[in-house]
Wavefront OBJ file of the C-alpha trace (Angstrom):
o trace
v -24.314 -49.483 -40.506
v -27.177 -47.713 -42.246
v -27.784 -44.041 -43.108
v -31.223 -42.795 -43.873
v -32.502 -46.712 -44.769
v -28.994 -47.332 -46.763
v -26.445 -48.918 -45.715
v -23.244 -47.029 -46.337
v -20.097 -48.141 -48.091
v -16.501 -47.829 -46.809
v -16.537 -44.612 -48.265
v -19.489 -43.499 -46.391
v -18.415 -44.262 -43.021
v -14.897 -43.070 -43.232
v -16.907 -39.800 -44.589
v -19.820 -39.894 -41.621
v -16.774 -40.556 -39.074
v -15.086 -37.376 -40.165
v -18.155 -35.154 -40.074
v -19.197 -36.492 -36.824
v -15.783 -35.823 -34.724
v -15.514 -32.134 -36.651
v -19.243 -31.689 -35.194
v -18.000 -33.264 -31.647
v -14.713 -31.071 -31.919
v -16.722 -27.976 -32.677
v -19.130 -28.692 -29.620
v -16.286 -29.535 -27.037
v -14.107 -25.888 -28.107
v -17.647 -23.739 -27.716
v -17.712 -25.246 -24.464
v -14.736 -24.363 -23.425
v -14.647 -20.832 -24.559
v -17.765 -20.051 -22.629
v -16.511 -21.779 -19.397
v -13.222 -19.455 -20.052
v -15.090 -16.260 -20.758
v -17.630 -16.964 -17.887
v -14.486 -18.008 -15.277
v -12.754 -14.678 -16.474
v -16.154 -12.537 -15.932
v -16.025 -13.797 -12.619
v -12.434 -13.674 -11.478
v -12.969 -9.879 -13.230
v -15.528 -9.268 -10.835
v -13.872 -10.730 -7.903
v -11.391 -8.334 -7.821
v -12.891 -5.630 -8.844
v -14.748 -6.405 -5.711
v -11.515 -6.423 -3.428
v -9.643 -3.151 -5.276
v -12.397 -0.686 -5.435
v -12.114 2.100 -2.574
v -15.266 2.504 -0.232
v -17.207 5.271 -1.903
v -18.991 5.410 1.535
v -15.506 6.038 3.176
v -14.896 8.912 1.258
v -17.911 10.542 1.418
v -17.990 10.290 4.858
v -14.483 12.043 5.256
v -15.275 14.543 3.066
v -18.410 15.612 5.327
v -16.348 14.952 8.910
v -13.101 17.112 7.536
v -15.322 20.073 6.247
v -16.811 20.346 9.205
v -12.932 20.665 10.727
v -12.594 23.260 8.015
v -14.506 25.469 9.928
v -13.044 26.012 13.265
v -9.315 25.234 10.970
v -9.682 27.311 8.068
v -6.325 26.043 6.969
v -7.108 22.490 7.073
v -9.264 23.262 3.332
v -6.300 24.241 1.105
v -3.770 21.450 2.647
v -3.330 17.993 0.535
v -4.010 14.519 1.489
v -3.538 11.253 0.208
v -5.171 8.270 2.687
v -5.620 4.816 2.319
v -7.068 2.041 4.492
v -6.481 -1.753 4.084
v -8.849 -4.248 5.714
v -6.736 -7.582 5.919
v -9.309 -9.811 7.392
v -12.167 -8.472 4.664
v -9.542 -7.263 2.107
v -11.130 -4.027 1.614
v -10.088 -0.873 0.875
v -10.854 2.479 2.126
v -9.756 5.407 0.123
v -9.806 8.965 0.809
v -8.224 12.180 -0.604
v -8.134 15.951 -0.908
v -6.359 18.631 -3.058
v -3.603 17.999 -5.440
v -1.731 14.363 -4.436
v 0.103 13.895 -7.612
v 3.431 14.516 -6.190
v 3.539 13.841 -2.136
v 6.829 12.770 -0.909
v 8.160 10.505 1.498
v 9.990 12.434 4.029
v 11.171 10.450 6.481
v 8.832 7.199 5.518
v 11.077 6.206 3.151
v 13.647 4.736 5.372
v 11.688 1.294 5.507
v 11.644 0.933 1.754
v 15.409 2.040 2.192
v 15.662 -0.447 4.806
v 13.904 -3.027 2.770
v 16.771 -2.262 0.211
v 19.791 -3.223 2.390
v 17.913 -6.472 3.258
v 17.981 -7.198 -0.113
v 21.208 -6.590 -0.586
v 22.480 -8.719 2.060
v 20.530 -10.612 4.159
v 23.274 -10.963 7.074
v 23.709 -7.384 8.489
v 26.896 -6.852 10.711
v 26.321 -5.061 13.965
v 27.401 -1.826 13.014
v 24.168 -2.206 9.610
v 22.062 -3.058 12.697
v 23.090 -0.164 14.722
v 22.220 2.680 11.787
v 18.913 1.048 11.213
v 17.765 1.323 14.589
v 18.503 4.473 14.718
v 17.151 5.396 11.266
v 13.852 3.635 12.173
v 13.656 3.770 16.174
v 14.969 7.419 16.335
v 14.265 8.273 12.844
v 18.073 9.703 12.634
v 18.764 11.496 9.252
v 22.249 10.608 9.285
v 22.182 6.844 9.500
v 19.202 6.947 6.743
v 21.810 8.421 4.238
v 24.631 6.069 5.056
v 22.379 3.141 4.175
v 21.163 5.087 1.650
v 24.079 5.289 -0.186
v 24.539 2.044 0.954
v 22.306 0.106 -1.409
v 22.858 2.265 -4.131
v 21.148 5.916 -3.913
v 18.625 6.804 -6.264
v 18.686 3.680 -8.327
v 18.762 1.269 -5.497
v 15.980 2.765 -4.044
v 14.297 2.530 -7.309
v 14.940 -1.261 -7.591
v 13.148 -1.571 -4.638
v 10.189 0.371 -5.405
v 9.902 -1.754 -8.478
v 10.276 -5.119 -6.909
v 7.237 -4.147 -4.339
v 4.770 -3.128 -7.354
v 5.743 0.833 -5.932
v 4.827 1.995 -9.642
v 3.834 5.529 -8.431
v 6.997 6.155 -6.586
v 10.442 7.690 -7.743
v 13.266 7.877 -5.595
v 15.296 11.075 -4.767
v 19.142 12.248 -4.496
v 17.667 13.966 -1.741
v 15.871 10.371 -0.277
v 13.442 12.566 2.033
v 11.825 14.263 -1.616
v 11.257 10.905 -2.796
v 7.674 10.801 -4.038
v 5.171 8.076 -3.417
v 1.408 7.083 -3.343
v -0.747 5.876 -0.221
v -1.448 2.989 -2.319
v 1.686 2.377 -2.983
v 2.881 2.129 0.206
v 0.045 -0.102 1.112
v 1.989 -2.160 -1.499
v 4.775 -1.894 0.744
v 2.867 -3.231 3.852
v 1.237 -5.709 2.414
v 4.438 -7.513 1.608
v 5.535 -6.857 5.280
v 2.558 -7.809 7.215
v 0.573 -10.029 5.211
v 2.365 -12.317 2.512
v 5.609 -11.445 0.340
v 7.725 -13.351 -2.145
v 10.024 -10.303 -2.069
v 11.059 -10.000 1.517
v 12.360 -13.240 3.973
v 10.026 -14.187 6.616
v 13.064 -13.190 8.801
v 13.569 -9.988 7.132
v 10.052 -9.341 7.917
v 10.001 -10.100 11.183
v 13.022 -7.433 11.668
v 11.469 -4.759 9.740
v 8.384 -5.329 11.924
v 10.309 -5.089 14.976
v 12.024 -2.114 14.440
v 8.871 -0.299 13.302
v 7.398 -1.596 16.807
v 10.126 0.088 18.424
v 9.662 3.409 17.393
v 10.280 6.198 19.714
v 6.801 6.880 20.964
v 7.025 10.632 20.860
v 7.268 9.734 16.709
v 3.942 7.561 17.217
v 1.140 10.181 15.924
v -1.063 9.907 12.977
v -2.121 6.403 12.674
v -1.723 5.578 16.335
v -5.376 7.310 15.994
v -7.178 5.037 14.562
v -7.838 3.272 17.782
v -7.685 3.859 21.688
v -7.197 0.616 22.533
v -4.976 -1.285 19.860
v -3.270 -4.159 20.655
v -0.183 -3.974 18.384
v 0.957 -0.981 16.205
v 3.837 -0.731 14.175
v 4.339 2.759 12.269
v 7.146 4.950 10.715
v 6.298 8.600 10.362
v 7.867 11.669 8.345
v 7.918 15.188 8.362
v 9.921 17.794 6.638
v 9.980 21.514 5.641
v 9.736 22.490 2.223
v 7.880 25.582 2.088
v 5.199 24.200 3.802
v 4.779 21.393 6.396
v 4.864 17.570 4.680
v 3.440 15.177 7.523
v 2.885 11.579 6.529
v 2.187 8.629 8.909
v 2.559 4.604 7.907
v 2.465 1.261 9.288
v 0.028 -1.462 10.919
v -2.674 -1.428 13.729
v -4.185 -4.084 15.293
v -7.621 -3.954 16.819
v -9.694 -6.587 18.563
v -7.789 -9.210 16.452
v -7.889 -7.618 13.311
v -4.841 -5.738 11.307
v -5.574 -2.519 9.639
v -2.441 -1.096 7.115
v -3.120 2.480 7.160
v -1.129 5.245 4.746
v -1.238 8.653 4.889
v 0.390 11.360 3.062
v -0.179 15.005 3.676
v 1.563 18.398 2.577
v 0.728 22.319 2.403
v 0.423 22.783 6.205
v 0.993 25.837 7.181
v 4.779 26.953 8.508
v 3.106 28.576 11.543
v 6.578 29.721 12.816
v 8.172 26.385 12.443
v 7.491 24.117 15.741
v 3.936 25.476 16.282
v 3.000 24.368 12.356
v 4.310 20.961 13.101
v 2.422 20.460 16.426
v -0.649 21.117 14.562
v -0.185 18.677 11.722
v 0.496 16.112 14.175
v -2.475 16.464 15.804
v -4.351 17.344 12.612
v -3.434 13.507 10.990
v -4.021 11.702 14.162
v -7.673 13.382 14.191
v -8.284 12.359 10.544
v -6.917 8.712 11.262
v -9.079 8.955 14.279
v -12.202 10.076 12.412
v -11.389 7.158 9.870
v -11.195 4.735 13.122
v -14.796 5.512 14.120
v -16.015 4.680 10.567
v -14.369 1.537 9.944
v -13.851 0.160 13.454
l 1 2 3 4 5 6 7 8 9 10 11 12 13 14 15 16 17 18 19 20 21 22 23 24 25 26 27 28 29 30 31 32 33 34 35 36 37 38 39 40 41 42 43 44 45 46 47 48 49 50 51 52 53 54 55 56 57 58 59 60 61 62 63 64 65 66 67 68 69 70 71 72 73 74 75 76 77 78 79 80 81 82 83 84 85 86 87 88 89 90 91 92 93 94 95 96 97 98 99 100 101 102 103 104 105 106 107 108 109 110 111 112 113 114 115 116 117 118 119 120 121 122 123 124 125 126 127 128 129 130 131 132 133 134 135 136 137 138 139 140 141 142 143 144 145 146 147 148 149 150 151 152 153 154 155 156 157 158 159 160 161 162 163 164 165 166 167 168 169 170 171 172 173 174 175 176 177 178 179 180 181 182 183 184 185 186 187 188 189 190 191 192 193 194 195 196 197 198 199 200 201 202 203 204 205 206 207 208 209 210 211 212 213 214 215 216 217 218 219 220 221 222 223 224 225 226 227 228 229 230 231 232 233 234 235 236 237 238 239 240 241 242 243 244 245 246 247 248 249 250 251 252 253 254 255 256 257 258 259 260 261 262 263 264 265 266 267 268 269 270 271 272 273 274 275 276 277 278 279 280 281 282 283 284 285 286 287 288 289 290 291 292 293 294 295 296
């Protein structure tokens, strides 16, 4: 072997050996790094892509609800915390209003509660099953805190919210002032109607059922979104706490295609009790309706 016209002693080519696989091993990591930093960049983007609320979407709200504002003057100053979820196109539509760092659960807790006693034993008796279809089908207070207390009160209820990525939502001694996010409880249905290493397929399937059952006088707000939907599963909430706190969860399926839809709303007006609720009702099944014509 010759270098530069000489031919190299057995010095030389253990030397020349060396240099070149340092040189090869030098080559082969920049490589690599730029493949990882480019593969990163565009797994970064990707979901970026898929996470980021529809500007458009809320934009569009914020036009179609002021223009409520003026025949509903009240409709301004009351909070609301609504998000979409696209699972065909995984997108997300994101709207909200006033102050939604605190919006509790009211009565859409009991399917994270429910979600709890699954957990906690897969094989409910008769009498389990009984309480959960009336905590879910009925929405009965009663049976919600016997389960409640069931899988553990406040901290069971936090386990749960933990295991399902809730990280905005803190359980209550009082289960119906537990607070949560609209995205977090998109979480929540994502895991039940799309995939879930959390819940059983059979626990699913339950969960699903019962929230297809659901009294139909209880099926305002994100029954809505569509005139004509082929499936819809929901769980809704209300409560007094100085003001009205309406929220409305769950699935709709349109033309083939599921929709999770979340929202959270508070500061309606009292409106000598009854009358105050019948508006919110029809107030959130306008706004999911408004989002309906949007997206669908």
């Amino acid at each position: 072997m010759t270098f530069h016209g000489r031919r190299l002693n057995r010095k030389g080519k253990i030397w020349l050996t060396g240099f070149l696989l340092i040189v090869f091993s030098i080559t082969l990591l920049i490589v690599e790094v730029h493949h990882l930093l480019h593969s990163r960049s565009e797994t970064t983007t990707h979901i970026t892509t898929k996470q980021a609320p529809n500007s458009g979407f809320s934009k569009y709200m914020d036009k179609k609800v002021g223009k409520l504002s003026q025949t509903n003057t009240d409709l301004k100053n009351e909070n609301f915390d609504f998000t979409i979820y696209d699972v065909a196109k995984q997108k997300t539509y994101r709207w909200s209003q006033g102050k939604i760092s605190q919006m509790y659960t009211a009565s859409t807790v009991k399917v994270p509660i429910l979600i709890g006693l699954l957990h906690q034993d897969a094989k409910l008796t008769a009498s389990d099953k009984k309480l959960v279809a009336g905590m879910i089908r009925q929405s009965s207070n009663a049976d919600a805190t016997a389960i409640f207390k069931k899988i553990g009160g406040v901290s069971g209820l936090n386990a749960t919210f933990a295991r399902l990525g809730m990280d905005h939502s803190q359980a209550s001694s009082k289960w119906w002032l537990s607070t949560v996010s609209s995205e977090d409880y998109i979480k929540l249905l994502k895991h039940l109607f799309v995939k879930s290493s959390k819940i059983s397929r059979t626990g699913r399937n339950y969960i699903i059922s019962e929230m297809f059952q659901v009294n139909s006088k209880q099926q305002w707000g994100i029954k809505g979104f569509s005139d004509t939907p082929n499936f819809l599963a929901n769980k809704n909430g209300w409560t007094l706490s100085g003001s009205w706190i309406m929220n409305s969860i769950g699935a709709v399926e349109v033309n083939g295609h599921l929709y999770l839809i979340s929202i959270l709303s508070d500061n309606h007006p009292d409106g000598r009790g009854n009358v105050g609720l019948k508006t919110a009702k029809k107030e959130m099944t306008s706004l999911v309706r408004i989002a309906g014509e949007y997206i669908l």
